[in-house]
C-alpha positions, 0 to 999 in steps of 0.5 A: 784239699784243693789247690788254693788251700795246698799251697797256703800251707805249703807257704807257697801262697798268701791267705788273701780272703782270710785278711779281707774277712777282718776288714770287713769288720771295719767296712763302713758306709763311707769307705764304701763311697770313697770306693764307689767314687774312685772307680767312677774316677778312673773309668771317667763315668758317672755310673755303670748302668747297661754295662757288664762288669767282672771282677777277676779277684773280688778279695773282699767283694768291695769294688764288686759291690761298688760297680754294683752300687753304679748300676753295673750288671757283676759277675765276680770270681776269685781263687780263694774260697774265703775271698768268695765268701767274704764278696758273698758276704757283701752280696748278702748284707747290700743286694741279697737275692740280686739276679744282676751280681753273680759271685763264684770261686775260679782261676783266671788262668783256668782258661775252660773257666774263662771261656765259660763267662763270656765277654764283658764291657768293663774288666776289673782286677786291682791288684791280683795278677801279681800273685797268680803265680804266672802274672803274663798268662794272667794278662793274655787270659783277661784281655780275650774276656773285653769286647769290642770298645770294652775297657780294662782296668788293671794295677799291676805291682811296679817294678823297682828293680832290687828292691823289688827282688829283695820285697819277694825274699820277704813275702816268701820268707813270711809265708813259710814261717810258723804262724806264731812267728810271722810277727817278726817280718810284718812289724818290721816292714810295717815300720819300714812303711810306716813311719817315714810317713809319720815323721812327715806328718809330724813335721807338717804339723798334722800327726796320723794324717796320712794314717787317719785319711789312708782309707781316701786312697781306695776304700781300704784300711791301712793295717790290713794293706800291710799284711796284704802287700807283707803277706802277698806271695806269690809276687810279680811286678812289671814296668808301666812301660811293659804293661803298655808294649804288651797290651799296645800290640793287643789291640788296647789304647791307654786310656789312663795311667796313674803310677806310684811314683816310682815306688813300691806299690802298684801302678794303675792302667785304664785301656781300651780294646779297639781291635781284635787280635788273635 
């Protein structure tokens, strides 16, 4: 048994690549757009051609494919076995046999690993750091993978304090229950999610309209984000403000920041590295 597959059945870890195999089975063409476009979006591009991209998580292989689809040359890695299939997966289905996307499993805190890949002009990881176990190792192992003038895209789970503390007592609670009972905490804190934002759009006069237009946000479906962020343990968070100290003093401007306002999802950092530091 290896590392990955020891720890999810110790309940120590989230079987992220198992829940990204299902939403592939609503992946469509238009959510691999809205996907493609906000990239583009927040890398204030038009395409990615002549760049080199790495994916630090593929999970599903979707932002992969998008920098892809831009015209960036891929390399794409990520710790769980059935996340690398689900990205060779994609590979497969849209550029099979593409010598210009690569797809492997590796650990971002595997620093021999790391130092086998060399550099990159664009480094991508939404929402993985977090659930390495040792999310500011994580931080300090990609940033030596950026060359000079390369970017850093990032989102990292917001720091709420308590509510944040109270989150992981969840997920750990969920990950160590027998499969059959798991039930008992999603469909609560599916609710809990869920259906403040419904009575909203009820009110506003537009039932299911935050639900029927999720998929805007990032290309993903709103159900299996719940099981994701329910399931997602190992779980750490940061303030914005301790993201920016501690890529400031790495020699990385901000470029761009896109909070969540404060609430329990993740805030999204865009940084350049105009400096090497040892």
């Amino acid at each position: 048994m290896n590392n990955h597959a020891h720890e999810v059945a110790s309940g120590g870890r989230f079987e992220f690549g198992k829940n990204w195999s299902r939403f592939l089975t609503v992946l469509t063409e238009e959510r691999i757009k809205v996907a493609e476009e906000s990239l583009a979006e927040m890398l204030g591009v038009q395409d990615l051609k002549g760049r080199k991209f790495l994916d630090v998580g593929s999970g599903s292989g979707l932002f992969s494919l998008a920098a892809r689809r831009l015209g960036a040359s891929v390399y794409s890695f990520d710790y769980d076995r059935q996340s690398v299939a689900c990205t060779s997966e994609l590979k497969r289905r849209y550029y099979p046999n593409d010598a210009d996307w690569t797809v492997e499993e590796g650990s971002v805190l595997n620093i021999h690993y790391l130092q086998s890949l060399g550099t990159f002009d664009i480094v991508y990881s939404w929402g993985v750091l977090h659930h390495t176990g040792a999310m500011w190792q994580a931080l300090e192992n990609v940033h030596r993978l950026i060359s000079l003038d390369g970017i850093l895209f990032i989102a990292i789970y917001n720091d709420q304090g308590r509510a944040s503390r109270l989150w992981a007592l969840v997920k750990k609670a969920y990950n160590r229950m027998p499969r059959g009972s798991k039930f008992a905490v999603l469909w609560p804190a599916f609710i809990r999610l869920w259906i403040p934002t419904m009575i909203r759009d009820v009110i506003r006069g537009k039932p299911f309209h935050s639900w029927k237009t999720y998929s805007v946000q990032r290309g993903m479906s709103p159900y299996y984000d719940v099981v994701d962020w329910v399931g997602g343990y190992p779980f750490e968070y940061a303030k914005p403000e301790d993201i920016f100290d501690f890529f400031r003093k790495r020699g990385f401007v901000l470029m761009k920041l896109k909070t969540c306002a404060g609430g329990h999802g993740c805030n999204e950092f865009v940084l350049k590295k105009q400096k090497k530091v040892n």
